[in-house]
N, C-alpha and C positions, 0 to 999 in steps of 0.2 A: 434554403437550397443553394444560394450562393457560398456560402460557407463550405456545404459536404464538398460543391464543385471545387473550392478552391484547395480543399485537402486532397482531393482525389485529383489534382491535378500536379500539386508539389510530390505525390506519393507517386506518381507516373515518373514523372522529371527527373525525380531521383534514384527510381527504379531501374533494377537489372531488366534491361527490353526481353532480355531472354526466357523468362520466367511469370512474366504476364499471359503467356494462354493456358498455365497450369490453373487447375481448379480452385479458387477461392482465393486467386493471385491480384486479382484484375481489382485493383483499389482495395482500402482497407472496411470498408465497409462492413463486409463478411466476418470477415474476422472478429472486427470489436459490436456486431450484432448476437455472434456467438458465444462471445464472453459474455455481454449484459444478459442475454439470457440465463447462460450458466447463474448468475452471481444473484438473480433476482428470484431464479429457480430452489436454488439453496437455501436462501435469505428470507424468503417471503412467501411466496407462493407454493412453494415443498411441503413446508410446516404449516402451515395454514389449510392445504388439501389431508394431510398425513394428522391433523391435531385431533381428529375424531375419529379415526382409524386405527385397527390394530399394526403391528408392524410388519412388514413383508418377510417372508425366511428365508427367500431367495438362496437356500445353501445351495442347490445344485448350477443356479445360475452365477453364483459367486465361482465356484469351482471350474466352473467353464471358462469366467472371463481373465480366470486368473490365469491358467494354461494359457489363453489366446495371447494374452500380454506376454507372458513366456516365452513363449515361438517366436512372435514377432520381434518382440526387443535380443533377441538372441542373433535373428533373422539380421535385424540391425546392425547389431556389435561386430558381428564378424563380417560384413558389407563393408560398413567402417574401417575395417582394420586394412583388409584387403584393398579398397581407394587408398587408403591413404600410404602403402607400401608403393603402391602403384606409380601417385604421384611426389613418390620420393616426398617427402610434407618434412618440415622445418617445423618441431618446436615449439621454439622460442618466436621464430618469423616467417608466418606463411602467407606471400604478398595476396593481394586482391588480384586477380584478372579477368577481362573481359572478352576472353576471347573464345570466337565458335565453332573452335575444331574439334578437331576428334575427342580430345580428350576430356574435354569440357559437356560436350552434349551427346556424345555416342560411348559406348561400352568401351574402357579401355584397354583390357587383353582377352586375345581368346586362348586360354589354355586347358589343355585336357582334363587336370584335375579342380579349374573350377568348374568345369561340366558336373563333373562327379558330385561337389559340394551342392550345384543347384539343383540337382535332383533331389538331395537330401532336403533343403529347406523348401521345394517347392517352388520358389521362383529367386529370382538374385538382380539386380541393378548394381552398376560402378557408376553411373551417372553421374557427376559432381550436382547438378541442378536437381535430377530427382532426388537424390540421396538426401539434401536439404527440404524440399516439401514431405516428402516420406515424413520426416520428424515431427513437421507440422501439424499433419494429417494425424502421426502418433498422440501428439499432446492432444490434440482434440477429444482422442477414443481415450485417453487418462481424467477427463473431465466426470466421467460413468463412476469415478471409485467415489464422489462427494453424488453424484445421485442415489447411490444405493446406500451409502451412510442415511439420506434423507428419506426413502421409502425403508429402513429398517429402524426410524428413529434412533438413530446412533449421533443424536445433536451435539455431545460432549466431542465427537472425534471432528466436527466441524468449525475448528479454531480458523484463526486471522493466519497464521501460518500455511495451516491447507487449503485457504481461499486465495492468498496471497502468490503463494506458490504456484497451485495447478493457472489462476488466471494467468498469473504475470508470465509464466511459461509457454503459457498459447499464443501473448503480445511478441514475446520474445522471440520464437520461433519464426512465426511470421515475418517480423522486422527482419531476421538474417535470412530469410529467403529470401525477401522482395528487394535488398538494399546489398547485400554481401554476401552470395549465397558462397561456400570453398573457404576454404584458408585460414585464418584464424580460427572461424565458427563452427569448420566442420568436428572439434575435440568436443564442444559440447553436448553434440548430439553422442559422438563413442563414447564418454564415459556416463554419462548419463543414461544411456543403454543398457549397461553392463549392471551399473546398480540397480537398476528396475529387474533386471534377470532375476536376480537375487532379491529382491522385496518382492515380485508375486509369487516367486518361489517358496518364501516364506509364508505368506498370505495364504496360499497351495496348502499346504502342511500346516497351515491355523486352524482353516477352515473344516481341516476333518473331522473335529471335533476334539474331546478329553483324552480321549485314548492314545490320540500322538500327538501330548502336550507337553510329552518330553523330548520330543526332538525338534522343540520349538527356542531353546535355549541359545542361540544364535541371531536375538532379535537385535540385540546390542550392536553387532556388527555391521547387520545393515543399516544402522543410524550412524556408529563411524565411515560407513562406506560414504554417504551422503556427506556428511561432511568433509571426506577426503577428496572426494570430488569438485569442491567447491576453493578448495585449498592448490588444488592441482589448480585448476582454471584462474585464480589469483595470481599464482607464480607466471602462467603462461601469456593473461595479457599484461599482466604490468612490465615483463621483461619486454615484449612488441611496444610496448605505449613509449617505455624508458631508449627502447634503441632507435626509436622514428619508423619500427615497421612497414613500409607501402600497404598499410590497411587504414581504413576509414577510422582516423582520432575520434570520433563520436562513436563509433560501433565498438571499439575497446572501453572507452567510460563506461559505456552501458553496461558492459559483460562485467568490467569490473564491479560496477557499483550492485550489478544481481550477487555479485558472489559475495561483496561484503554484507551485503543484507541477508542472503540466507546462510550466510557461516553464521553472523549473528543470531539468530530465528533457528533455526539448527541444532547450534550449540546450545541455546539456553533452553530447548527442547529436552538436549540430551543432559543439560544439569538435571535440572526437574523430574525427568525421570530415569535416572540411575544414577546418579550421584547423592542428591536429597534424600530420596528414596528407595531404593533398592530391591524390587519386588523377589526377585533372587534371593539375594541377603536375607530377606526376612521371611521366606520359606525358609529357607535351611535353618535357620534360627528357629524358628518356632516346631520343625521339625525334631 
């Protein structure tokens, strides 16, 4: 007990005050409860309930969560785009700040044709703080694509990559809410958005079955898209790291050190499977 107190006391201390009465803000607790869940659920207890069972078909509910992720990460990207015009965003160096005006924790413009937009998606926030737990919240509901690998016995798609990823994603996320929510961190959430638009949309159009399995030929791209993303977010903290940034030196190592590890993990994804192999290539060849 002494122990949790003393993390959940460093993790206050060093926390943005401002961002503490959002939902599953308030110490990390939560957070790294929901990973070990996740990771124990996947790992052990999934397979061990699923080992004497048939597999779930779940197509209709795959098609649904695939759309949901759809909406929302689109909902996202263009939220994103629009903050970050808003507050004019630097690049190369977007400082930290602490500050609780308007344009930090209230809506920052009101104009006619974002009305327009938020009718179209529904609902809209420019909030710099919710804008960042949103993400959080996101990676949580992407944890669902490694449960329904494990109720459809799909154990081969459940590598150290997708376990490494989806978890480290959900630390991640959380750490640049509760410690540097704005600024540097907010590119990871827009581009990382934008590729998911595009990977459930593909997942969308897998899911239908045989019949539209040729218009599934675009699988390739969304694995350079992830790795483009990862390459983008390399050039953008190390140029912040390199010119002394006004951003948290530990919260740029970190982002750096995610991107070189899953450029790596990524990349040697995408040797393996289209470089080595070529599932393409050897359809048309054997064709």
């Amino acid at each position: 007990m002494d122990l949790m107190r003393k993390i959940y006391t460093i993790t206050e201390y060093y926390g943005d005050p401002r961002i503490k009465p959002f939902f599953l803000m308030d110490g990390p607790f939560y957070m790294l409860g929901i990973t070990a869940i996740y990771l124990a659920f996947c790992l052990w207890i999934g397979p061990a309930i699923m080992s004497n069972r048939k597999p779930f078909k779940l197509h209709r509910t795959l098609r649904a969560y695939n759309i949901l992720q759809v909406i929302i990460c689109t909902w996202y990207t263009i939220s994103g785009l629009v903050l970050i015009y808003n507050l004019d965003s630097n690049f190369f160096c977007e400082p930290l700040n602490s500050r609780t005006d308007y344009y930090n924790m209230q809506v920052l413009t009101y104009h006619w044709y974002y009305f327009v937009i938020k009718v179209i998606v529904l609902f809209w926030s420019f909030q710099v703080l919710t804008y960042h737990w949103y993400y959080f919240v996101i990676k949580i509901l992407d944890l669902l694509d490694t449960v329904f690998f494990v109720l459809r016995k799909k154990n081969s798609h459940i590598t150290f990559l997708h376990l490494y990823h989806h978890s480290m994603v959900v630390i991640c996320a959380w750490s640049a809410t509760k410690f540097m929510p704005g600024a540097q961190a907010s590119l990871i959430g827009l581009l990382n958005s934008f590729v998911h638009v595009c990977m459930y949309s593909y997942y969308y159009v897998a899911s239908l079955g045989p019949k539209y399995r040729k218009y599934t030929g675009w699988k390739i791209w969304v694995t350079r898209l992830q790795i483009a993303q990862f390459l983008i977010l390399f050039v953008h903290n190390s140029v912040a790291l390199l010119i002394n940034c006004a951003f948290p030196k530990p919260g740029l190592i970190l982002m750096l050190a995610q991107s070189i590890i899953l450029l790596y993990l990524f990349g040697n994804f995408y040797i393996k499977t289209y470089t080595v192999k070529c599932p393409l290539f050897d359809q048309k060849k054997g064709e």
